[in-house]
N, C-alpha and C positions, 0 to 999 in steps of 0.2 A: 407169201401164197395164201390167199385166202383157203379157210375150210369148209367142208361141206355143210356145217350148221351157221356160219357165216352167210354163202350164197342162200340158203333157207331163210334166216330173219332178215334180208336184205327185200329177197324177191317177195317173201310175203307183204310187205307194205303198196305194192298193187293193188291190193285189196283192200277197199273199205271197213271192211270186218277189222282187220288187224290193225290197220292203222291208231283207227278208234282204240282197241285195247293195247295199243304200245303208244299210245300218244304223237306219234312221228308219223312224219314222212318223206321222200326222198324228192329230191330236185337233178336235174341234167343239165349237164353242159356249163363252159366256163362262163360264159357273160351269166345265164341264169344263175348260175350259182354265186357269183361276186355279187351280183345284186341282191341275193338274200345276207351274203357273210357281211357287206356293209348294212343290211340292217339292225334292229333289236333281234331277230329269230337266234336262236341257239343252236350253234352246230354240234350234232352229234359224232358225224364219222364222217371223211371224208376218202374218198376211193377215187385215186385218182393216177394218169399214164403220165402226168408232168406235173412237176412240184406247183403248190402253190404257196410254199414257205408256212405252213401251217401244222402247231404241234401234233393236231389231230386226224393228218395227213395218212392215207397207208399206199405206198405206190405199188401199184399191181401192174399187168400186162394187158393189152389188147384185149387178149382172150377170154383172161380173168373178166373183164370190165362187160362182155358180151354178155357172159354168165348171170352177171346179175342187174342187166339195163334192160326196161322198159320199152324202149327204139329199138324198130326196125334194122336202123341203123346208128349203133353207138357214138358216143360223142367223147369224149376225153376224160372225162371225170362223173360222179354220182357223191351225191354229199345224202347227210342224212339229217332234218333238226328236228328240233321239236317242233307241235304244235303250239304253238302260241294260245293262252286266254284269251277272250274277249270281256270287255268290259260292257257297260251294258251301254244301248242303245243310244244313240242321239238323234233326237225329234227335232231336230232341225235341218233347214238346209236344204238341197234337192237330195233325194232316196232314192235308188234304184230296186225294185222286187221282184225277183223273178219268180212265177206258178212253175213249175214242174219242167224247167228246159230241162235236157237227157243227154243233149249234145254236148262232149266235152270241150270241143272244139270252140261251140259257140260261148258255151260258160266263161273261155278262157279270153277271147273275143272279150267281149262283155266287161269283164275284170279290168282289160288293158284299156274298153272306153271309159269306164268310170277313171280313173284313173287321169286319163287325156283329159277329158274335162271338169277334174277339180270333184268330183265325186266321192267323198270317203268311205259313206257304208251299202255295202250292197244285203238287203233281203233277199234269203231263199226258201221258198218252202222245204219242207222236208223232203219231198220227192225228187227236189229241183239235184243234179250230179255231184258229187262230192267235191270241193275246190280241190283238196289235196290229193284226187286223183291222179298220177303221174301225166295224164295228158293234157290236163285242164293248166298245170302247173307248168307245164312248158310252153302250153299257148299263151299263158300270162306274160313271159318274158321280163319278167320279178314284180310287171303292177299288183301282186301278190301280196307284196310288202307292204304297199300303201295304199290297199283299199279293205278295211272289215269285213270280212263274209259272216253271217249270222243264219241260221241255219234255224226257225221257228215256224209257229204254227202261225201263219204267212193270214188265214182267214181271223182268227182273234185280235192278230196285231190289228189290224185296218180294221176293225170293227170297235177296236178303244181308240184310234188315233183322232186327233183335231186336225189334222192337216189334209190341203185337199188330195186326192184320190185319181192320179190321172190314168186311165188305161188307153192301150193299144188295141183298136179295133179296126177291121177292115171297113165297115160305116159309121165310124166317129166322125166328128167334128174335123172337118180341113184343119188340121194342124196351125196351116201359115193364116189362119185366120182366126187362130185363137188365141187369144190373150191367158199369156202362162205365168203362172206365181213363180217366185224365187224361191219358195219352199214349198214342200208337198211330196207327193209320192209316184212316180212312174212304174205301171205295172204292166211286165213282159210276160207273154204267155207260151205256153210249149209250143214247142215246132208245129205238130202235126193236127192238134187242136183248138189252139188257145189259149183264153185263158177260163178258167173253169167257171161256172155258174155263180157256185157259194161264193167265189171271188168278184165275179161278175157284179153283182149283188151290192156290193159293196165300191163300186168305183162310182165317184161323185163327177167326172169327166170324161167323157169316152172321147179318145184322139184318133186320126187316121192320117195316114200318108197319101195324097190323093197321087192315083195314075194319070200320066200325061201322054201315055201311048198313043196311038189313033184308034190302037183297034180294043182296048181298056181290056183284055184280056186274061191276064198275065196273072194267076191267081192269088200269091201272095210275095211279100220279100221275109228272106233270112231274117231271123228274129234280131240277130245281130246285125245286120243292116238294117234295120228298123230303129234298134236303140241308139245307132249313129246317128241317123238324121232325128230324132225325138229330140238326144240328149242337145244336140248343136242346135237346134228351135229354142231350148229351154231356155240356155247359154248363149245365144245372141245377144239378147238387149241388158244382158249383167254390167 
């Protein structure tokens, strides 16, 4: 039976605050969770209604599992690891950066395309949603494990980097009519604004997805639909 100071350091990892000072945080559900335990992450607990043959196992009940899950609707198990270190950056390659997305949903989106198309590190500003938020972490579907989140001051990076600088704009450059480097940087902007000026500032490529509606309308797309079709432009002629 779990105790009540158990459901407390369980459920407070929701929150960002805590996470950061207990260095963990939780994952749901069996496939999510088998794709973090076969990576390098380190389990810390694992809370679960059917064995998964693991020392660090504690079997509880339904109930119990409701108590301290993040879902609407519970899944079968909650594990707990650590956060991982990151090592530092690598300037090579294609780079995804996101300005201040908020969306966990989309973040999580986002993780599972880098991911798809061969992407290892993703930048975030510091505004941009916590990865190891429990919703972000289950939209991943464990590309989690195999893609870096870096978490930096998103305007200084690109302001020292040598590589080009591509952003997403609603009047950039026809996409399928531009000639894209193998290396560089794709910069995603928030939902509701963009991407911010001091960032702005700083992109050497403005890219757009052109509308082929009749009636051109249609104000913008999902920022993660957006880095779908970017990243697959990128990755075509690889």
């Amino acid at each position: 039976m779990l105790s009540k100071n158990q459901i407390k350091n369980i459920t407070k990892l929701q929150q960002k605050k805590y996470r950061l000072e207990d260095g963990l945080f939780i994952a749901e559900g069996v496939k999510v969770i088998n794709e973090f335990l076969n990576s390098t992450l380190e389990l810390v607990d694992l809370f679960t209604t059917q064995s998964f043959n693991s020392s660090k196992e504690t079997i509880i009940t339904a109930q119990e599992l409701k108590k301290i899950s993040a879902l609407k609707t519970p899944n079968t198990a909650l594990a707990i690891f650590k956060i991982p270190e990151l090592t530092l950056i690598d300037n090579s390659g294609l780079i995804v950066a996101l300005d201040n997305v908020r969306d966990p949903g989309n973040l999580g989106t986002i993780i599972r395309l880098c991911d798809w198309f061969g992407v290892k590190q993703l930048l975030c500003s510091k505004a941009t949603v916590d990865c190891y938020n429990p919703k972000v972490v289950q939209a991943t579907m464990g590309s989690l494990t195999r893609v870096k989140v870096f978490y930096i001051d998103l305007e200084h990076y690109l302001s020292e980097t040598k590589l080009p600088v591509y952003g997403a704009f609603m009047d950039g450059d026809n996409v399928y009519k531009t000639s894209l480097q193998d290396q560089g940087i794709l910069v995603l902007g928030n939902e509701a604004n963009g991407i911010n000026k001091n960032v702005e500032a700083l992109i050497t490529k403005r890219i757009s997805i052109p509308r082929f509606g009749d009636l051109q309308i249609t104000e913008s797309l999902n920022v993660a639909t957006a880095g779908a079709i970017l990243l697959s432009e990128f990755k075509r002629n690889d």
